[in-house]
N, C-alpha and C positions, 0 to 999 in steps of 0.2 A: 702889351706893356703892363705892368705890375709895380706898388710900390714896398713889395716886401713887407709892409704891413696886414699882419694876420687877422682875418674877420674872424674864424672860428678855427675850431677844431674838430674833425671831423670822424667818426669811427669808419672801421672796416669792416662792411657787414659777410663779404665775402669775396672768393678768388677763383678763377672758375677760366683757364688757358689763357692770361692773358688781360681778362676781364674784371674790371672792380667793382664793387658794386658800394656804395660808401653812401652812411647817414645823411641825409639832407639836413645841414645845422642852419641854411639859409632861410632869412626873414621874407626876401622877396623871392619873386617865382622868376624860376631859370628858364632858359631856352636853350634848344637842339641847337649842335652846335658850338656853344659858349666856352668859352678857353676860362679853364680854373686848376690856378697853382696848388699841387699839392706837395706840401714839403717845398715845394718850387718847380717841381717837374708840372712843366704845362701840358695839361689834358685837354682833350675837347669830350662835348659833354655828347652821349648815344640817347641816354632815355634818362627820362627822372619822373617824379612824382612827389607830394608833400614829403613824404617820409626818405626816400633814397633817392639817386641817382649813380651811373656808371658809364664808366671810358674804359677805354681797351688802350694797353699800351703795346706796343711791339716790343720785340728784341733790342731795338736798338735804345729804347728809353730802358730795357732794363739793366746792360749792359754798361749804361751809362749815368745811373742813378744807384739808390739803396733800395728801388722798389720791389728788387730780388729776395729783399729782410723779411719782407713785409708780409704779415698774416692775419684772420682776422682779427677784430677788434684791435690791433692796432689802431692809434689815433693818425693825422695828419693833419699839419697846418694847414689851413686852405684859405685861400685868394681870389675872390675875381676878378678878371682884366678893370684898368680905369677906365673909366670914361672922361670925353674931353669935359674940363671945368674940374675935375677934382681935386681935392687939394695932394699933393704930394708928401709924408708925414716921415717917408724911410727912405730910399735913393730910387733910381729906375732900375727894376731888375726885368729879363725877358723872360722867364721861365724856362730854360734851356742852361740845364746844368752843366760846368765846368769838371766837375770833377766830385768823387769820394773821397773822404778821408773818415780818418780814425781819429775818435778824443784820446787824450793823453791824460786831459787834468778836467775834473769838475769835483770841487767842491765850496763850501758857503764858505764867504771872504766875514771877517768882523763887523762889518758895517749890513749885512744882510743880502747884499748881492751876491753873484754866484759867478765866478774863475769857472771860464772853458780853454780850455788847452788846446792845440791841436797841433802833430808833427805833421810836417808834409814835404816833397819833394823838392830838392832847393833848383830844379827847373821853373815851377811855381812862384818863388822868393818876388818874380819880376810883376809879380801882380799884387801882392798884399803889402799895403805902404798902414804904417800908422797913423793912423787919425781918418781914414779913410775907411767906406762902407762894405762892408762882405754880405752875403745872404749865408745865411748857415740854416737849414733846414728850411727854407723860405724866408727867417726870421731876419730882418734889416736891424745889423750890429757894426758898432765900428771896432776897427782893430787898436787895441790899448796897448799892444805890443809884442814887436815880431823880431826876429833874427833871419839866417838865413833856411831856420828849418821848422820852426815854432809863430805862431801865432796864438795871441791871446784877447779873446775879447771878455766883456764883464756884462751877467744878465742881471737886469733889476727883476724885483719879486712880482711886479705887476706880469712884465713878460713872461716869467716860468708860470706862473698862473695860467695863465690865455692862451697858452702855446702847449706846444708839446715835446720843448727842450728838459721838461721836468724829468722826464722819462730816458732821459742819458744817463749811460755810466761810460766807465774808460772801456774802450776796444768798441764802443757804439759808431758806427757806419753815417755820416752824415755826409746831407747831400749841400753843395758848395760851388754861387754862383758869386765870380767874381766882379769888382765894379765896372760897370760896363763904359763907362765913361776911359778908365784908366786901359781897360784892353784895346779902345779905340785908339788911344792917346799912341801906345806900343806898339799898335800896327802901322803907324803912318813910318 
């Protein structure tokens, strides 16, 4: 479990069938094993060391994420799971992405924040409510306003700073987990 809130950002040191091998941006030391959101896709961790560590993703997380895009030094959000007692700062998200989409709109609004766009499948419509929490590359945002095809939320500058939503343009591939609360809600 994850709160969508981003510790770092993390490079891509390299890609090698499957295998990534990505910067160590963490303060404290990781363990074999450890489940860490990238962009929001939950990895578990093979080997690391001060400087790097890497997970291997299969077919079916590529298939099901943008990690297809991805090359090195690309950046990536990254996350590690909570622990019990931590405070929760963005919604619960699982690491287990819903879906791809394509930006439509980013650019800086008058007041300094940053308009993201996104067209998406109006089968999808049953999950993005306004005023309610999306993960959009991992990043915990809520929706400022949606129709039955369009979704829009709004980044403040702290976040494009710390993140690595800076590095969007229109036709950029993002990776898209819905609130998990409201999918439970839809299933009963």
């Amino acid at each position: 479990m994850f709160s969508g809130i981003i510790e770092n950002k993390a490079r891509i040191i390299a890609i090698d069938n499957g295998r990534f091998t990505i910067e160590n941006s963490f303060d404290e030391a990781l363990n074999l094993g450890q489940s860490i959101a990238h962009d929001g896709a939950c990895m578990t961790l093979e080997s690391f060391d001060d400087h790097q560590y890497s997970f291997f993703a299969m077919q079916e997380s590529f298939d099901r994420t943008n990690l297809w895009s991805k090359q090195p030094w690309d950046s990536f959000n990254v996350e590690r799971c909570l622990r019990v007692g931590d405070r929760i700062d963005g919604h619960f998200v699982t690491g287990h992405i819903d879906t791809v989409w394509k930006v439509s709109v980013f650019k800086q609004n008058n007041d300094e924040s940053w308009k993201l766009g996104i067209n998406f499948k109006p089968e999808d419509s049953k999950y993005i409510v306004e005023k309610w929490s999306i993960a959009i590359n991992w990043v915990s945002l809520t929706v400022v306003d949606e129709t039955p095809w369009y979704l829009e939320v709004c980044i403040i500058p702290h976040t494009l700073e710390i993140t690595n939503l800076w590095q969007l343009q229109v036709d950029s591939r993002v990776n898209l987990e819905f609130d998990m609360l409201g999918k439970y809600i839809l299933k009963k």
